[in-house]
Backbone as JSON Lines, residues from 0, in Angstrom:
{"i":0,"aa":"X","n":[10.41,-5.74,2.31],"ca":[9.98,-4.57,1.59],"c":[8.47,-4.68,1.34]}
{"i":1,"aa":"X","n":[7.84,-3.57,1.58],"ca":[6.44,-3.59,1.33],"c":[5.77,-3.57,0.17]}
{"i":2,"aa":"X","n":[5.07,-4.4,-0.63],"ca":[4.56,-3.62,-1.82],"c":[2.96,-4.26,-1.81]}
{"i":3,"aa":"X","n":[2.69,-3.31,-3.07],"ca":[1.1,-3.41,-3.32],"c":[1.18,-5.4,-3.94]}
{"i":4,"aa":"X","n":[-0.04,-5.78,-3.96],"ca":[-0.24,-7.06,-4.65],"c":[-0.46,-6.94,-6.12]}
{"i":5,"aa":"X","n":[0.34,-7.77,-6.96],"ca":[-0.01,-7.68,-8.46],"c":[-1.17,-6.76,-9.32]}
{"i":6,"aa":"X","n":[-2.23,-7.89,-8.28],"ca":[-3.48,-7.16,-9.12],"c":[-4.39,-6.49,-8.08]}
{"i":7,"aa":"X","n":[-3.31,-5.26,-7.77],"ca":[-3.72,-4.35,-7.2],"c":[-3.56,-3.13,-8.0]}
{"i":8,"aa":"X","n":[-4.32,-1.63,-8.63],"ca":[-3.77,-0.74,-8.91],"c":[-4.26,0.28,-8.49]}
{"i":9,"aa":"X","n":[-3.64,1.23,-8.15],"ca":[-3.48,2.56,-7.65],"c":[-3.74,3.95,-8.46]}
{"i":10,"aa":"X","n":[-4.55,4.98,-7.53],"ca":[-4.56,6.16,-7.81],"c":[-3.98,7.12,-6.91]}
{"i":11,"aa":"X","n":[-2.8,7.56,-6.58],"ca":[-2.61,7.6,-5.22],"c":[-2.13,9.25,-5.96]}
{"i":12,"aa":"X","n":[-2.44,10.64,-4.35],"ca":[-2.26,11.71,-4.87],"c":[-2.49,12.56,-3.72]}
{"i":13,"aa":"X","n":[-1.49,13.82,-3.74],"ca":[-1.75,14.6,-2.23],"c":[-2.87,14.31,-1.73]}
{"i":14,"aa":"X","n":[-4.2,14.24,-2.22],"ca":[-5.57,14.92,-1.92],"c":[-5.94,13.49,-1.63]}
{"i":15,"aa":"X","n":[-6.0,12.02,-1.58],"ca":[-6.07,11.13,-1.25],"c":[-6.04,9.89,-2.28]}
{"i":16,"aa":"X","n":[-6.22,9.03,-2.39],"ca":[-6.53,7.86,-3.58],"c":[-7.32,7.09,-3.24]}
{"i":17,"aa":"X","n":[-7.05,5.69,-4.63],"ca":[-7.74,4.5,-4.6],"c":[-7.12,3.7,-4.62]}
{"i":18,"aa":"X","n":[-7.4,2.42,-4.51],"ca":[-6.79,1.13,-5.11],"c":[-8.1,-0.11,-5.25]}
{"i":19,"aa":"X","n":[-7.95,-0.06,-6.32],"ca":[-8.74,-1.39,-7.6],"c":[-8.5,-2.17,-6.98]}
{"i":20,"aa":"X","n":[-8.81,-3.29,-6.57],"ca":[-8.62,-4.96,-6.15],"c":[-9.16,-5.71,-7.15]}
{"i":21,"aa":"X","n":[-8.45,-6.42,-8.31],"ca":[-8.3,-7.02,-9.9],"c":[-9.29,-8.2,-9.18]}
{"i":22,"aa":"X","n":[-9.02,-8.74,-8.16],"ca":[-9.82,-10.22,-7.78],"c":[-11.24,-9.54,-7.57]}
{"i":23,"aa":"X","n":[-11.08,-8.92,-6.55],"ca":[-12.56,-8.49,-5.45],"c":[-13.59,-7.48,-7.12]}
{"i":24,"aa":"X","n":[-12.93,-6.46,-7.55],"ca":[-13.79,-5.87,-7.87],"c":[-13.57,-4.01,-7.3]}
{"i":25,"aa":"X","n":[-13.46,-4.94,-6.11],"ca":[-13.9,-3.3,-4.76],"c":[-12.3,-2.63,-4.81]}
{"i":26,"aa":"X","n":[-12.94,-1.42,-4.75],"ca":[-11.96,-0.28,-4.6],"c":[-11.68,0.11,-2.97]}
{"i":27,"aa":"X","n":[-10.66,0.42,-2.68],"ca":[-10.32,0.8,-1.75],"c":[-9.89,2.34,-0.98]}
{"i":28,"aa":"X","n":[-10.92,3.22,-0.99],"ca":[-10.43,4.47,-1.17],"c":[-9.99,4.75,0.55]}
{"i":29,"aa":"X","n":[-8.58,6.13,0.02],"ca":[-7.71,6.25,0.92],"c":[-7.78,7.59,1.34]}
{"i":30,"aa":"X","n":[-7.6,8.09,2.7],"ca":[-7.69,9.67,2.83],"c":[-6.28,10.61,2.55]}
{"i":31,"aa":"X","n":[-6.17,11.17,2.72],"ca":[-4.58,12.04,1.92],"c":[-3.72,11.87,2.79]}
{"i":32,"aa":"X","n":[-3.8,11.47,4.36],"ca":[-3.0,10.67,4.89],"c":[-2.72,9.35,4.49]}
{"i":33,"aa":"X","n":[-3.17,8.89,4.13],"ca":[-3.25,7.06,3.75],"c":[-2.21,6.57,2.66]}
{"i":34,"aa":"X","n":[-3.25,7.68,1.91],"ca":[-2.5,7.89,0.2],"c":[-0.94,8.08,0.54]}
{"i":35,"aa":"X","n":[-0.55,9.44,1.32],"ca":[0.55,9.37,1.34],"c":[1.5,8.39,2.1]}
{"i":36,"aa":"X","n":[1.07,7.83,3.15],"ca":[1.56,6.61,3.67],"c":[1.79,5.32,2.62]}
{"i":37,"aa":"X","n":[1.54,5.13,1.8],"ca":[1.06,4.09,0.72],"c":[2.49,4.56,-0.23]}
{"i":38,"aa":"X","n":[2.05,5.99,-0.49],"ca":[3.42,6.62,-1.82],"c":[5.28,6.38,-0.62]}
{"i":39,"aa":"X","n":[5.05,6.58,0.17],"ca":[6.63,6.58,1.21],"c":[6.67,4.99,1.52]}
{"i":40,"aa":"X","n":[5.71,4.06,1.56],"ca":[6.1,3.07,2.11],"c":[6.57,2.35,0.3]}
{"i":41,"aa":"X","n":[6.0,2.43,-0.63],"ca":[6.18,1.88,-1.98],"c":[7.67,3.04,-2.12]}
{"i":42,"aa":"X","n":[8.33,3.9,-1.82],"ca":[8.93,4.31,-2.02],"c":[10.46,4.35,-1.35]}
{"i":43,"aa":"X","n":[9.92,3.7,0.02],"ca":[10.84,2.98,0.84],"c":[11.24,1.59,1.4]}
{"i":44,"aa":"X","n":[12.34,1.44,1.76],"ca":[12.76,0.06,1.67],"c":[12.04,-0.54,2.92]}
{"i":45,"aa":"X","n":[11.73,-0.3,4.5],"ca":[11.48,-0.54,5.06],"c":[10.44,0.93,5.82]}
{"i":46,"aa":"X","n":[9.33,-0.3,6.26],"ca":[7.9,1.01,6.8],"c":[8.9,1.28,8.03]}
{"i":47,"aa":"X","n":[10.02,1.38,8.72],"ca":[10.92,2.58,9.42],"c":[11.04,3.97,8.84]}
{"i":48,"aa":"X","n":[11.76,3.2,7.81],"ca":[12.35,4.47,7.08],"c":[10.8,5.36,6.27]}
{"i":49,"aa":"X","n":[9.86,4.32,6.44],"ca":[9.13,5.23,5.64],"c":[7.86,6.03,6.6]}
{"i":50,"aa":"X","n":[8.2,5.38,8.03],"ca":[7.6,6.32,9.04],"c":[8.35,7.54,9.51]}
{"i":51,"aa":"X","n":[9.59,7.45,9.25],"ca":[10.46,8.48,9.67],"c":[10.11,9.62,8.56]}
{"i":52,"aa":"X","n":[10.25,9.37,7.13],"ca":[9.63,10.24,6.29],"c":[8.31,10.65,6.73]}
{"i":53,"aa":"X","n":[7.43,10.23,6.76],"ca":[6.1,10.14,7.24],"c":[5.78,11.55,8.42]}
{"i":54,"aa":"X","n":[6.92,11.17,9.24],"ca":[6.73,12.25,10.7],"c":[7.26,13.06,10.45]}
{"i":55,"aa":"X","n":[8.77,13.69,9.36],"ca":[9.07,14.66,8.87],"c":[8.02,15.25,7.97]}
{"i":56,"aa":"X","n":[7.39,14.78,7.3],"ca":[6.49,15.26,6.19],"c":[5.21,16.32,6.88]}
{"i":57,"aa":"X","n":[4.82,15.6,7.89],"ca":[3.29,15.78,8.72],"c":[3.87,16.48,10.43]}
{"i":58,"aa":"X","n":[5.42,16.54,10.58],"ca":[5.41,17.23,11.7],"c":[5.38,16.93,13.19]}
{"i":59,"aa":"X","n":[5.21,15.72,13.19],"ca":[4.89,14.42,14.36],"c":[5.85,13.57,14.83]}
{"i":60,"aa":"X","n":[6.14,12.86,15.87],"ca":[6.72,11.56,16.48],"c":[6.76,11.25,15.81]}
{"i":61,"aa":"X","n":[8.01,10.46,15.95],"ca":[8.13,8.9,14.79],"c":[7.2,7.82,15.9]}
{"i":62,"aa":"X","n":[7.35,7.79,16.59],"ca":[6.06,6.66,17.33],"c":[4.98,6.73,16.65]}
{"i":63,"aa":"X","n":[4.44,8.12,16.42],"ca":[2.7,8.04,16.14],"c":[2.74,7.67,14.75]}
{"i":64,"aa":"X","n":[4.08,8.08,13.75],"ca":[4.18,8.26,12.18],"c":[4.12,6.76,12.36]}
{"i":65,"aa":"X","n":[4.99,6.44,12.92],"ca":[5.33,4.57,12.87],"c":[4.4,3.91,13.17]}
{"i":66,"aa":"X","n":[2.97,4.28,14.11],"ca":[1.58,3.42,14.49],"c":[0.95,4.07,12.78]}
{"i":67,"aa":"X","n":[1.08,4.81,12.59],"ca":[-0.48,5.54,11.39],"c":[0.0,4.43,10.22]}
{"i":68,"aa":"X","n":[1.82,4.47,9.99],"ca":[2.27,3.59,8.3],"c":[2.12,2.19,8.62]}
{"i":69,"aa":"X","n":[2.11,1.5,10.08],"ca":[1.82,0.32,10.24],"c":[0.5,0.37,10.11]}
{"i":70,"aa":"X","n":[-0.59,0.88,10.71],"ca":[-2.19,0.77,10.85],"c":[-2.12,0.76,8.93]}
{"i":71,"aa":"X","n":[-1.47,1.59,8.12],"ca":[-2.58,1.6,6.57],"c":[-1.46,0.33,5.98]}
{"i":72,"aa":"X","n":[-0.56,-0.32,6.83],"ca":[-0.26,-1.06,5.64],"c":[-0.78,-2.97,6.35]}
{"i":73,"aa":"X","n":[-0.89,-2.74,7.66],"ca":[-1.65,-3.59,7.84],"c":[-3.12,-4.03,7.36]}
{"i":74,"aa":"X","n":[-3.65,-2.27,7.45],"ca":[-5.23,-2.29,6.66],"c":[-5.06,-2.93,5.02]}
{"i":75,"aa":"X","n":[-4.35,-2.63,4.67],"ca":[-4.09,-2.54,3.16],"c":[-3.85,-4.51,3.29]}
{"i":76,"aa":"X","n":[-3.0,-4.98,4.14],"ca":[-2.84,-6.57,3.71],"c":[-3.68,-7.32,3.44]}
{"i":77,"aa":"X","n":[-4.67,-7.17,5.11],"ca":[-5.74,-7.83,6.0],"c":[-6.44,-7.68,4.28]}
{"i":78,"aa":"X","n":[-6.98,-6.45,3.4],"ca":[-7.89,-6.72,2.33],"c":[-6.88,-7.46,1.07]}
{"i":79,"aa":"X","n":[-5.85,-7.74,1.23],"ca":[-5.43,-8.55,0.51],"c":[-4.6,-7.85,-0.44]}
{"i":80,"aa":"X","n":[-4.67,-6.6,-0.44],"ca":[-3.93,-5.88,-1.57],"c":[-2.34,-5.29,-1.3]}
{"i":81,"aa":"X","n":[-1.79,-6.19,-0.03],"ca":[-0.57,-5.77,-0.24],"c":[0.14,-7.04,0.47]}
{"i":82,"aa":"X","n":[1.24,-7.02,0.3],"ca":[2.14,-7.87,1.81],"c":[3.54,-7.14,1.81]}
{"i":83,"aa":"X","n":[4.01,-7.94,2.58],"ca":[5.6,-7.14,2.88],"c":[6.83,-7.9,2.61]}
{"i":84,"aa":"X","n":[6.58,-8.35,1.19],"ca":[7.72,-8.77,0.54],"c":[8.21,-10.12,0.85]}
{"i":85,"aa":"X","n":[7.54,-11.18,2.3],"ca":[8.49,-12.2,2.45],"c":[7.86,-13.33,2.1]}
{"i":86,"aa":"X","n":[6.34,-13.14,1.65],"ca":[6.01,-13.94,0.76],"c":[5.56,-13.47,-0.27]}
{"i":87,"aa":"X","n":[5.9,-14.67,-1.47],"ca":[5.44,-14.52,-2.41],"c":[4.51,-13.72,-3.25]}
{"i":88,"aa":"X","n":[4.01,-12.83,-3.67],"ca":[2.83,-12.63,-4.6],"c":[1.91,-13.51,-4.88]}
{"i":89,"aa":"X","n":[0.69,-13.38,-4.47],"ca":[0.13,-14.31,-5.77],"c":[0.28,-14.63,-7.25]}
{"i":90,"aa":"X","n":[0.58,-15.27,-7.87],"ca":[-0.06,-14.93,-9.64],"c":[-0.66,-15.64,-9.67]}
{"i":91,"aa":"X","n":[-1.99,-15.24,-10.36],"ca":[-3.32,-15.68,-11.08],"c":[-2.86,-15.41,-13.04]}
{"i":92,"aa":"X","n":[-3.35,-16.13,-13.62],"ca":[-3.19,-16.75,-14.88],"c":[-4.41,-15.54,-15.13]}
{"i":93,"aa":"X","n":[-4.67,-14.19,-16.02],"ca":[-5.68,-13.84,-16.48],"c":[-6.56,-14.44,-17.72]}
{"i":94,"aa":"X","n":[-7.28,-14.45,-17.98],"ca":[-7.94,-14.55,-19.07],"c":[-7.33,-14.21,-20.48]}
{"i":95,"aa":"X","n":[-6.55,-13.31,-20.58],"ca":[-6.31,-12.72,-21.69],"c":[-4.93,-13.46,-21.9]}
{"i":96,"aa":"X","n":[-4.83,-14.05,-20.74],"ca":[-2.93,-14.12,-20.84],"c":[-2.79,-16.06,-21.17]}
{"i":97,"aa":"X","n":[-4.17,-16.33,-21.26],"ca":[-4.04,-17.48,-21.53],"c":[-3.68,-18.2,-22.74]}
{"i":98,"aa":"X","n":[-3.16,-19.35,-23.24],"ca":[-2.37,-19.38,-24.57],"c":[-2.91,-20.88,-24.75]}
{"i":99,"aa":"X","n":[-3.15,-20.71,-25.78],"ca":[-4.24,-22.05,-26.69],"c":[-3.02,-23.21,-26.53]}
């Protein structure tokens, strides 16, 4: 299953989004394709099922739906802000969460 990384957070919305990277700093802005690739794949169990949504949504092949949700969720790893569930998460200890 695909998901965002911990300290990753999201603005995600027809018209396109962001995503915060808690480590980096840098934002990651997304075009309204992206965005929505991002909302179906967090919303689906496997980027299949969430390219198949994808090509119903936009009107297209599931081939091309299935290259565009792999290309943004590969983009999305490679910067560190996501993986696909079979490893771990990071956790980082924040500052605030630290205990005397």
């Amino acid at each position: 299953m695909w998901r965002l990384c911990e300290s990753a957070h999201t603005v995600l919305t027809d018209e396109g989004g962001v995503i915060l990277s808690e480590r980096t700093g840098r934002w990651a802005y997304l075009t309204p394709t992206a965005s929505a690739a991002v909302m179906l794949l967090l919303a689906s169990t496997s980027q299949e099922e969430a390219a198949g949504q994808y090509a119903e949504r936009y009107g297209i092949g599931v081939g091309p739906a299935a290259a565009d949700v792999r290309t943004v969720a590969e983009a999305l790893a490679a910067q560190g802000l996501a993986h696909d569930g079979q490893a771990p998460a990071r956790t980082r200890r924040r500052w605030w969460g630290w205990r005397s």
